[in-house]
C-alpha positions in Angstrom: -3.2 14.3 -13.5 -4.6 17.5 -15.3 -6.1 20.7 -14.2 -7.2 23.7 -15.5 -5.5 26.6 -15.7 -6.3 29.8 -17.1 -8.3 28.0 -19.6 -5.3 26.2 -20.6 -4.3 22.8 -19.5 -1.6 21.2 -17.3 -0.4 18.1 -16.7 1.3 17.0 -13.4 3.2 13.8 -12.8 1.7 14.6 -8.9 -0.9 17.3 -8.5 0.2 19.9 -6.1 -1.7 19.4 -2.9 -3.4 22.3 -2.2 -4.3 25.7 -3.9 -1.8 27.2 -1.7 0.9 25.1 -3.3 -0.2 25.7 -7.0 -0.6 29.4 -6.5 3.4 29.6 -5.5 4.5 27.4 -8.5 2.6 29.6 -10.5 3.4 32.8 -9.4 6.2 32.4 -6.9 6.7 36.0 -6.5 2.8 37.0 -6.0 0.4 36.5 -3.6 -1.2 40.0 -3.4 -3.3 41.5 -5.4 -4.7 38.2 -6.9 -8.5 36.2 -6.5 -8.9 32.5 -7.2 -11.8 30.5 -8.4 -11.7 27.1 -8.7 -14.3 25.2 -10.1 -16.4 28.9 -10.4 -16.5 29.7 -6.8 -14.0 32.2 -5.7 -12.1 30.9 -2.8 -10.7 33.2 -0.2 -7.5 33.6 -0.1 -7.4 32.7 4.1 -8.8 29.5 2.8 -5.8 28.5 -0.1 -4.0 26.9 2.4 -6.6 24.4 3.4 -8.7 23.8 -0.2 -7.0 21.0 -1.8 -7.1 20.4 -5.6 -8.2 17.0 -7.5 -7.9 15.6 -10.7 -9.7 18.1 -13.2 -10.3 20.7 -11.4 -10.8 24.4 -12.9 -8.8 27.0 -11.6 -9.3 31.1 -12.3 -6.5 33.1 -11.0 -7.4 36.7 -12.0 -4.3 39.8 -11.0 -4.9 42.9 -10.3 -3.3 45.2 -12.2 -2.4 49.1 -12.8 -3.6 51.7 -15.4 -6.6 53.5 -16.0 
């Protein structure tokens, strides 16, 4: 099973379930301050819990970050 991550690749021997799940193998310490879009339309983050993922699937994760 693939998906798309970042533009890059990945390969899972089970796909995580949901968004939710992906998002806290990703970036276990980091759930603020982030937006998701998967498959180009930017899910909400009240709704990661709920939006599962299939085989293929795109996923944006964009952080927020400090400087000016």
């Amino acid at each position: 099973m693939e998906l798309t991550i970042n533009y890059t690749q990945k390969t899972f021997d089970v796909l995580p379930a949901t968004l939710e799940v992906l998002l806290a193998m990703e970036l276990p310490q980091k759930q603020k301050g982030i937006a998701v879009a998967l498959n180009n339309c930017i899910i909400p983050q009240h709704s990661w819990p709920e939006t599962l993922l299939n085989d293929k699937d795109s996923i944006l994760i964009i952080t927020a970050t400090q400087g000016g």
